[in-house]
N, CA, C and O atoms as a MOPAC input file, in Angstrom:
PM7 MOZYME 1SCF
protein

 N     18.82200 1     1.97600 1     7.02200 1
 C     18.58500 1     1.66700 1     5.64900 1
 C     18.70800 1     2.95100 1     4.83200 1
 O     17.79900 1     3.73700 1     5.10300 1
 N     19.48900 1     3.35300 1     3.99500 1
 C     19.85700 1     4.06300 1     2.83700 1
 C     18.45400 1     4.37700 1     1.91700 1
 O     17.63800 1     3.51000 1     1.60400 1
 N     18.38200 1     5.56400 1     1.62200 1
 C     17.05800 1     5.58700 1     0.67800 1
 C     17.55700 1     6.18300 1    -0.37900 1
 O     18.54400 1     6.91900 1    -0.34700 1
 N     16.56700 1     5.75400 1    -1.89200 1
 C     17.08700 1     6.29800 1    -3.14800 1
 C     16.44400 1     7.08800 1    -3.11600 1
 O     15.65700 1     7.39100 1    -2.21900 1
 N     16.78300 1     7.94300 1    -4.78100 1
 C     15.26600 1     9.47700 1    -5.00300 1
 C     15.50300 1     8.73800 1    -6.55100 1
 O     16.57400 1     8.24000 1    -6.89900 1
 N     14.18100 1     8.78700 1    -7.44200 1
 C     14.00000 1     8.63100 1    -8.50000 1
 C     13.19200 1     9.71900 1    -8.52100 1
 O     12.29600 1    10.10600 1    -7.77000 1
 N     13.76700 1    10.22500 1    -9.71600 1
 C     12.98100 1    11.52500 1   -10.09300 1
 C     11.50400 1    11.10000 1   -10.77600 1
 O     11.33700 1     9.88400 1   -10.87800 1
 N     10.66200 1    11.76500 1   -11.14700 1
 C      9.23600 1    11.26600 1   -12.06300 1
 C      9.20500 1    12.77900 1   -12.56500 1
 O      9.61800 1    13.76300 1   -11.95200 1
 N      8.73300 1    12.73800 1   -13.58100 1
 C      9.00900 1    14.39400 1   -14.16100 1
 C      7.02800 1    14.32200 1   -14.69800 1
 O      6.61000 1    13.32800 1   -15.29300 1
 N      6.34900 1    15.17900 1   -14.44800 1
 C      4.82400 1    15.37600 1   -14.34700 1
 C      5.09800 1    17.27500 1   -15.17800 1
 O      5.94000 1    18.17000 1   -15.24400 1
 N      3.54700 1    16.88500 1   -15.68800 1
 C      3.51600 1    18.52700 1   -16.29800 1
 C      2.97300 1    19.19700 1   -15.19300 1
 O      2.31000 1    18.82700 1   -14.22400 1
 N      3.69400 1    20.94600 1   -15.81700 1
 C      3.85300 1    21.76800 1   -14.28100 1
 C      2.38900 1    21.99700 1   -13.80500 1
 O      2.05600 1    22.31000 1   -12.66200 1
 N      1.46300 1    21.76100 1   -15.00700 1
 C      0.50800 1    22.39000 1   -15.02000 1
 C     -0.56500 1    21.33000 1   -13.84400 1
 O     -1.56600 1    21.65200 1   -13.20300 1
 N     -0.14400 1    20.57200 1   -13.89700 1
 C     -0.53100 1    19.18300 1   -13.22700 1
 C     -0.94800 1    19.50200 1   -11.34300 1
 O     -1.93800 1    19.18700 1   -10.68200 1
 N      0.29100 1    20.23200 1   -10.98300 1
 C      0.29000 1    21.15200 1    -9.46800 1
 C     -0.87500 1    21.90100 1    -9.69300 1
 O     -1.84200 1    21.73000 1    -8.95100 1
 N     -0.91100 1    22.61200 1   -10.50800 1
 C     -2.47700 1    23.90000 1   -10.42900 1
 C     -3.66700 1    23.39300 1   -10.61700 1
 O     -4.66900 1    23.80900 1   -10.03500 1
 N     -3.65800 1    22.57300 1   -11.33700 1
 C     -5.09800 1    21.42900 1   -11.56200 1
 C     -5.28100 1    20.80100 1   -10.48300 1
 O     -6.45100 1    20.78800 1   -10.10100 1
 N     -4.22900 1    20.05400 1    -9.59200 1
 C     -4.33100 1    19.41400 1    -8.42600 1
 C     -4.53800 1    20.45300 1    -7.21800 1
 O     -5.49000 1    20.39600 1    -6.44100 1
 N     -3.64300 1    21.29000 1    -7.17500 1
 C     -4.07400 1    22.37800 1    -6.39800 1
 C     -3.32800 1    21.66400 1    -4.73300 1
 O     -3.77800 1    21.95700 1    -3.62500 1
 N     -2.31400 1    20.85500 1    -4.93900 1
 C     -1.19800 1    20.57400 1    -4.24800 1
 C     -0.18700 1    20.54200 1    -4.42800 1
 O      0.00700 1    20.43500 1    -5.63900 1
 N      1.23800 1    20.59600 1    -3.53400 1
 C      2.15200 1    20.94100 1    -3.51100 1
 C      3.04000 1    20.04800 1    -4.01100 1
 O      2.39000 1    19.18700 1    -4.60600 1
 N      4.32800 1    19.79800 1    -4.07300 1
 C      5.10300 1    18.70800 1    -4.99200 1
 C      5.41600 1    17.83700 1    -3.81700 1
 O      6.41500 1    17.12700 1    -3.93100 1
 N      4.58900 1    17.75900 1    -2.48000 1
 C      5.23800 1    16.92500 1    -1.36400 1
 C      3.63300 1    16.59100 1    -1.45300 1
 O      3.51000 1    16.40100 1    -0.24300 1
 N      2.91900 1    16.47400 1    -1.72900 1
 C      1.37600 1    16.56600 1    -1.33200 1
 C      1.48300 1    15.66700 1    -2.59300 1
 O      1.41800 1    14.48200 1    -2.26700 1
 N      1.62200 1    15.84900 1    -3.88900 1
 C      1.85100 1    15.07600 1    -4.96800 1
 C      2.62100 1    13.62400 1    -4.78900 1
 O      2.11700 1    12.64900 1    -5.34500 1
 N      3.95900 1    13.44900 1    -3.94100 1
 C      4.76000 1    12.76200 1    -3.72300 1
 C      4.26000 1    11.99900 1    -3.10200 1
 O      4.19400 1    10.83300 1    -3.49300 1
 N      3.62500 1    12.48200 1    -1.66800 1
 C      3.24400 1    11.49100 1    -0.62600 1
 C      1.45200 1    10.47000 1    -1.35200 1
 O      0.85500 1     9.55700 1    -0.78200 1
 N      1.12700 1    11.10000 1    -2.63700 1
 C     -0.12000 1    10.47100 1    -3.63400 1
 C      0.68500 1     9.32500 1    -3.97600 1
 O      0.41900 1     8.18200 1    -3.60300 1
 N      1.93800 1     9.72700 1    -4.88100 1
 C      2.03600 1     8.98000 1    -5.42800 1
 C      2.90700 1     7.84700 1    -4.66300 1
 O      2.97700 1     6.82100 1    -5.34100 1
 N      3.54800 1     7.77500 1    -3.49400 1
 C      4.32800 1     6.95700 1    -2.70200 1
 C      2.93200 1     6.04000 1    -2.39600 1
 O      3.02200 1     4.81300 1    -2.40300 1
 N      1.94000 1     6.55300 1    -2.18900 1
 C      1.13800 1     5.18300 1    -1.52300 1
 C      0.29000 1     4.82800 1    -2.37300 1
 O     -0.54100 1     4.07700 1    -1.86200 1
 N      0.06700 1     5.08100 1    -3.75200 1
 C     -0.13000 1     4.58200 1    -5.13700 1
 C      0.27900 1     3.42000 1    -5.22300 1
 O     -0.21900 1     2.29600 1    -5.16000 1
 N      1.71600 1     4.05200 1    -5.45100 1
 C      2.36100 1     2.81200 1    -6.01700 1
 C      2.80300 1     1.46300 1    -4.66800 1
 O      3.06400 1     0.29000 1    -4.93300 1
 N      2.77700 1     2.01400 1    -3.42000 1
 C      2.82900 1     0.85900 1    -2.34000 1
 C      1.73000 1     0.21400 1    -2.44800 1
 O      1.74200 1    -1.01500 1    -2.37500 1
 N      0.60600 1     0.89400 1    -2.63600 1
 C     -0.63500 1    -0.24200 1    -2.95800 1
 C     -1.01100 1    -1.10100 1    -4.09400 1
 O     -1.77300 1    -2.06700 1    -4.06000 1
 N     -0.50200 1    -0.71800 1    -4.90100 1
 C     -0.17900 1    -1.60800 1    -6.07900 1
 C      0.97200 1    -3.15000 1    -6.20400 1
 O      0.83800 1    -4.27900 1    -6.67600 1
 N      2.05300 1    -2.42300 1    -5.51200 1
 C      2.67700 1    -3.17500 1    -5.64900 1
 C      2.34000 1    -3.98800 1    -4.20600 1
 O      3.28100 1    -4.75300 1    -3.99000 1
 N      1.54200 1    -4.06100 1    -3.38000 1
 C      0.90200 1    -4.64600 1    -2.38100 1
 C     -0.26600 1    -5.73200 1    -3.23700 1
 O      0.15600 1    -6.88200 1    -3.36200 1
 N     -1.32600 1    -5.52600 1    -3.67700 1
 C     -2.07600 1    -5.43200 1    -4.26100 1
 C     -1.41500 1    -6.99800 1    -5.63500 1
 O     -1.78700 1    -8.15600 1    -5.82300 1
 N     -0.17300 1    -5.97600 1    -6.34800 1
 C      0.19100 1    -7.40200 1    -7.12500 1
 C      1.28200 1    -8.88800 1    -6.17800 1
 O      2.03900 1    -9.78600 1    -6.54600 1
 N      0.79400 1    -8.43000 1    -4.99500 1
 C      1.19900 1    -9.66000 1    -4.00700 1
 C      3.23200 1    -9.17700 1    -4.49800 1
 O      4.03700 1   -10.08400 1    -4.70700 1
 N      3.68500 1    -7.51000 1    -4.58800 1
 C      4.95200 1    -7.92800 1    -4.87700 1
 C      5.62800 1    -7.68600 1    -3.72500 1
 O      6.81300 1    -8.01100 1    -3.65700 1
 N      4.93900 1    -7.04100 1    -2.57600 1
 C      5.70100 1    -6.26600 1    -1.22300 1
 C      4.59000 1    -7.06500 1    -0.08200 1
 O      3.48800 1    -7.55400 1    -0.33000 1
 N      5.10600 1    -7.01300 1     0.83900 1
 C      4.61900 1    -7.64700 1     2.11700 1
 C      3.54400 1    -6.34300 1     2.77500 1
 O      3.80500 1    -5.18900 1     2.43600 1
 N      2.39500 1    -6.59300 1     3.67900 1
 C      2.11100 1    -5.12800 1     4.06100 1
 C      2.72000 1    -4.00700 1     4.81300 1
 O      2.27900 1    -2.89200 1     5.09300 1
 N      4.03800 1    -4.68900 1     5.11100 1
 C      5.07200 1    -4.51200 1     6.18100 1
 C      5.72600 1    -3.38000 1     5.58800 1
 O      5.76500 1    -2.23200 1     6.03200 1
 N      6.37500 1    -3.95600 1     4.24800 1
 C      7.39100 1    -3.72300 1     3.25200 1
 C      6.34300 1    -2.33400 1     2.19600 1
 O      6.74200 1    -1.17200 1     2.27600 1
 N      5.55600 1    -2.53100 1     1.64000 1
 C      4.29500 1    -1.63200 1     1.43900 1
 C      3.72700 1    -0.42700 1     2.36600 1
 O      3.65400 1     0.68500 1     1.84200 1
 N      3.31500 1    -0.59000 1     3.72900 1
 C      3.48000 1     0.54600 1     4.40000 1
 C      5.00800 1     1.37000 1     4.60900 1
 O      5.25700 1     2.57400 1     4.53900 1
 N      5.61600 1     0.57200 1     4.80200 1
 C      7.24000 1     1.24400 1     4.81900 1
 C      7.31800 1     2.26700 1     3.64400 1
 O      7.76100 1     3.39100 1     3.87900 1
 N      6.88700 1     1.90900 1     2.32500 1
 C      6.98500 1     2.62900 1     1.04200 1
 C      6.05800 1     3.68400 1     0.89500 1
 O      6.29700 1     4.73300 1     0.29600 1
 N      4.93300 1     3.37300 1     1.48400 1
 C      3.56200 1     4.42800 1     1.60000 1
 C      4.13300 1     5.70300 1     2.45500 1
 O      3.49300 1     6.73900 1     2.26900 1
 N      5.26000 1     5.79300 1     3.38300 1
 C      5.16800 1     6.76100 1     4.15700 1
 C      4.34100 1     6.76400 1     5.09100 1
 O      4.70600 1     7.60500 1     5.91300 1
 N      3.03300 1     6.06100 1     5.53200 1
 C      2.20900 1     6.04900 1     6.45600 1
 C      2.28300 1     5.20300 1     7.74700 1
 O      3.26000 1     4.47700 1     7.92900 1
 N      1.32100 1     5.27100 1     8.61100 1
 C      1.42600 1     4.56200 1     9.49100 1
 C      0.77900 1     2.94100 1     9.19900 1
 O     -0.03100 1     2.90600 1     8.27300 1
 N      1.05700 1     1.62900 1     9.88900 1
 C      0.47200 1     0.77100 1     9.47800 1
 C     -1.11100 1     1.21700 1     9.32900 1
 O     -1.67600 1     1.28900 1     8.23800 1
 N     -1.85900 1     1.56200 1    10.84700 1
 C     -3.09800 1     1.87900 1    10.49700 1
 C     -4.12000 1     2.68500 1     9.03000 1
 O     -5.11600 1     2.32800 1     8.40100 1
 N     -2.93400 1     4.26200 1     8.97200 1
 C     -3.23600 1     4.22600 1     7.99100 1
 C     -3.38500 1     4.05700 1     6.62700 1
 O     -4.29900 1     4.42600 1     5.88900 1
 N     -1.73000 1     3.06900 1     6.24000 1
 C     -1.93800 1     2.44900 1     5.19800 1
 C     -3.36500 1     1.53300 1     5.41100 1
 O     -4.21200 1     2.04100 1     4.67600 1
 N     -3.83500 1     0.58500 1     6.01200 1
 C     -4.61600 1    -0.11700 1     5.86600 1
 C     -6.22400 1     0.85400 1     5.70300 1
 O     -6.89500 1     0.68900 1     4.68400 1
 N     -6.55600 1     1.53800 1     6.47500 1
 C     -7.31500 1     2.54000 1     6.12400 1
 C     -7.70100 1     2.69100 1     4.38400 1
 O     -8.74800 1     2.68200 1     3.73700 1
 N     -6.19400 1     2.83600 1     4.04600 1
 C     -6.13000 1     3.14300 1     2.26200 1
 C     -6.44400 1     2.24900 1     1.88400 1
 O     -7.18000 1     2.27500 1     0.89800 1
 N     -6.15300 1     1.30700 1     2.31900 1
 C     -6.42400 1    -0.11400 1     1.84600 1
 C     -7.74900 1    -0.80400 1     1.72800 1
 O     -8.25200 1    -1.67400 1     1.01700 1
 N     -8.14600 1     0.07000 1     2.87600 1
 C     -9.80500 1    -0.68300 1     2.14600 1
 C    -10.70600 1     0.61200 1     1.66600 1
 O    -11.75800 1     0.55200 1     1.03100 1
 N    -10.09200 1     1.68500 1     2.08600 1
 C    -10.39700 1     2.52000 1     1.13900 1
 C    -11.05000 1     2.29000 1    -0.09000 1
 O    -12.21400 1     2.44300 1    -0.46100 1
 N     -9.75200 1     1.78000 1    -0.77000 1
 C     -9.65500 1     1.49400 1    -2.40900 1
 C    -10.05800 1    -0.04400 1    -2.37100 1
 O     -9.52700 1    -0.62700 1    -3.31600 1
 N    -10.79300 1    -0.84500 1    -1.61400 1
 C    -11.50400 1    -2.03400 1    -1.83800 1
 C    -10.21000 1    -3.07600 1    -2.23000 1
 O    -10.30700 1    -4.03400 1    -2.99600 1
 N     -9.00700 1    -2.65900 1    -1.53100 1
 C     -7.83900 1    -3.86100 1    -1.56500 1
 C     -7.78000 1    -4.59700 1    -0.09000 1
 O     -7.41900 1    -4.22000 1     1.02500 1
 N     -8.22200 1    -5.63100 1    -0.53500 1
 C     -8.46500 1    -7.03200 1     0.94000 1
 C     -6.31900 1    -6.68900 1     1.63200 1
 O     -5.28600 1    -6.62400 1     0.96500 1
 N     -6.54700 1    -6.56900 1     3.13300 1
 C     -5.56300 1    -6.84200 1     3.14500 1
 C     -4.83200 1    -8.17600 1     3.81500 1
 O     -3.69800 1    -8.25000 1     4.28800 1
 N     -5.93600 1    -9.29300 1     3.69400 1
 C     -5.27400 1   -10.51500 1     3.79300 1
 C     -5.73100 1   -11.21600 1     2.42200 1
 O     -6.93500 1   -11.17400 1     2.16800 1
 N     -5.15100 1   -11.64800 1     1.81300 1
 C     -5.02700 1   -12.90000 1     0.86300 1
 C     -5.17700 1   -14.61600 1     0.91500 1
 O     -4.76600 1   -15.55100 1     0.22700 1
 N     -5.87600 1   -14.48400 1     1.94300 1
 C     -5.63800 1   -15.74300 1     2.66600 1
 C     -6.70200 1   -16.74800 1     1.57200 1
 O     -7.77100 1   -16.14100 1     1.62200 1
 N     -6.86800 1   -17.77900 1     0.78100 1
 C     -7.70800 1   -18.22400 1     0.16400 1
 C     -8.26700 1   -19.27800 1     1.80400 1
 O     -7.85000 1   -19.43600 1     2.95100 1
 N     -9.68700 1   -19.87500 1     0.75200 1
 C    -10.55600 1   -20.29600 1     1.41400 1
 C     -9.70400 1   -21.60300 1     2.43700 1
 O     -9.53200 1   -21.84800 1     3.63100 1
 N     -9.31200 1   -22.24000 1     0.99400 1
 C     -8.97300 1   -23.70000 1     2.02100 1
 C     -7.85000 1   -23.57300 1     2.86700 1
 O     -7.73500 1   -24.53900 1     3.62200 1
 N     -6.80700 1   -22.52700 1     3.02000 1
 C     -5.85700 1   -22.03000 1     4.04000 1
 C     -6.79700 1   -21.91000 1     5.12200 1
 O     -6.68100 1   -22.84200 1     5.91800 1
 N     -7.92400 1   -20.85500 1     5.49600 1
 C     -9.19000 1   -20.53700 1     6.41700 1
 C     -9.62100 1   -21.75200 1     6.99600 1
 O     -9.60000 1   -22.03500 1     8.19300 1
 N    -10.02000 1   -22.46000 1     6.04000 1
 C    -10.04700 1   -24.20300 1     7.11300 1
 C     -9.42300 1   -25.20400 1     7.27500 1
 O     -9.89600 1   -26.15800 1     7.89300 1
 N     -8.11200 1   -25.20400 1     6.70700 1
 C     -6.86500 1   -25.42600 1     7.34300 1
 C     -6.46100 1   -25.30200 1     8.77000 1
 O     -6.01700 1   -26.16800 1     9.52500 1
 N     -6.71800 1   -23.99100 1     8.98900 1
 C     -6.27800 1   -23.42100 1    10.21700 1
 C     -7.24200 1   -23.80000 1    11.58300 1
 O     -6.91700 1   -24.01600 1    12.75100 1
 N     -8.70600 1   -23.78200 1    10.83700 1
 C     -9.43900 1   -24.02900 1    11.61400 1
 C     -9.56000 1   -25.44700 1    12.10700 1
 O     -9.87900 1   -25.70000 1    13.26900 1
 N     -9.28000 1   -26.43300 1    11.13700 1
 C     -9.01900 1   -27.75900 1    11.65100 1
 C     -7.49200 1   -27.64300 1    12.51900 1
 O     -7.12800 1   -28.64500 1    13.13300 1
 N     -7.03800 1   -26.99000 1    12.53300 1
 C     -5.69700 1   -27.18000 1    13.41400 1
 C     -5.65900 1   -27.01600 1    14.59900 1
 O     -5.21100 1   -27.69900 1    15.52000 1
 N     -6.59100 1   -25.23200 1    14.49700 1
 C     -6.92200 1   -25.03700 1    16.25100 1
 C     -8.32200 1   -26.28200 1    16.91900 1
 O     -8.55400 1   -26.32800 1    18.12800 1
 N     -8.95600 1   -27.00900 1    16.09500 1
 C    -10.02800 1   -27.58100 1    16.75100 1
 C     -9.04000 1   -28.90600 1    17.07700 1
 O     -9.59200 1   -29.99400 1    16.91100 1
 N     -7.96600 1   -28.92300 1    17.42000 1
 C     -6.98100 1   -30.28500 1    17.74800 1
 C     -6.52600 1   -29.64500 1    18.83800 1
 O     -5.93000 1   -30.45300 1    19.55100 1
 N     -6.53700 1   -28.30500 1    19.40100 1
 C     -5.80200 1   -28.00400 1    20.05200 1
 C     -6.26600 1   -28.26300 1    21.45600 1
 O     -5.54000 1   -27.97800 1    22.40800 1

């Protein structure tokens, strides 16, 4: 798979306040925005860790980190399932 670069242009001053490097900055903002766009149900967690740069574990780590559920499953799916396996 081919990867793009989109530039993001940040003030310089932004590195000295943070007091990290522009790869230390990058790898913030790569799993920012994978959790967001996780988060607005737009990437799979699959597709979302892939973007984070991390490992599955520790994307999910981040993930509840920042108090983002990483299943979505609503209630009546939950006993759905459960009436399915009690047939089994």
């Amino acid at each position: 798979m081919k990867n793009i670069t989109i530039p993001i242009e940040i003030p310089s001053d932004l590195m000295i306040v943070l007091n990290e490097s522009e790869q230390e900055i990058k790898s913030h903002f790569q799993a920012s925005i994978a959790m967001m766009l996780f988060k607005e149900e737009k990437l799979t967690i699959g597709k979302a860790t892939q973007l984070s740069g991390l490992s599955r574990f520790e994307f999910e780590k981040l993930l509840a980190k920042n108090k983002i559920p990483i299943s979505n499953l609503k209630i009546d799916q939950i006993f759905g399932d459960v009436e399915k396996l009690q047939k089994l």
